[in-house]
N, C-alpha and C positions, 0 to 999 in steps of 0.2 A: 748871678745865680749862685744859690749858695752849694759847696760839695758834695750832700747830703741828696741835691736834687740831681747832678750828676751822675752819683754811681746809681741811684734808683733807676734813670735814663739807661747809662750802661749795663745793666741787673735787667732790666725790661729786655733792650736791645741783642745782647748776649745769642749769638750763633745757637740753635740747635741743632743736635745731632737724630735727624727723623729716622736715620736707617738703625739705631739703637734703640727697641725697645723698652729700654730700662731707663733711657734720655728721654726718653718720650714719656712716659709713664710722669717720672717727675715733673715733666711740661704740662702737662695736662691736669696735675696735681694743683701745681702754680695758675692753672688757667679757673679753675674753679672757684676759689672767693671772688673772682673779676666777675665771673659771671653770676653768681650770688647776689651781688650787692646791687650789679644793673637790676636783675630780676626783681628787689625789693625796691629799690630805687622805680623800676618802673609800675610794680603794685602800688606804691604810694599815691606817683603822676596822676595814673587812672581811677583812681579813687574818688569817692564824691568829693567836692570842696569840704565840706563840714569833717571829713573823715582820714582828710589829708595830716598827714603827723612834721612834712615839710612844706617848706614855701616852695613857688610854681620857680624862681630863680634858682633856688642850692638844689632842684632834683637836676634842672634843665644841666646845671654845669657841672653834676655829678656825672649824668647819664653821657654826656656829650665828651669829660675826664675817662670816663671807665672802656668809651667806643674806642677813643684815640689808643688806650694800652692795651685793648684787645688788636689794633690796627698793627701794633708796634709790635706784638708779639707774634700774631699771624707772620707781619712781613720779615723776622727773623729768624723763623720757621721754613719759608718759601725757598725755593732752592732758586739761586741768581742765575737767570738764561743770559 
């Protein structure tokens, strides 16, 4: 795996601080292009065939890429019981 895909991993995974407002604020900043691009990502999907601007494979592994760093980000978020 190359280092670049590493610290992006650690840059995702990264503790937040939920009882900081102003951490949170910035999280939430960071959370928004993820959910942008699923959102285009999934207007494409459902789109007629004729009208689709991606193949049914690059949405599928974009959609299924952007759910796993919303996953990674929620669960860094989560407070460990």
């Amino acid at each position: 795996m190359k280092r670049s895909r590493v610290r992006e991993r650690e840059r995702i995974r990264a503790a937040v601080q939920t009882t900081d407002p102003a951490a949170l604020a910035v999280y939430a900043g960071e959370l928004r292009p993820v959910v942008a691009s699923l959102r285009a990502l999934a207007e494409d999907a459902t789109a007629e065939p004729s009208k689709r601007v991606h193949a049914r494979s690059f949405l599928r592994r974009e959609l299924l890429r952007g759910i796993r760093e919303l996953e990674a980000r929620i669960d860094a978020a989560s407070p460990v019981l």
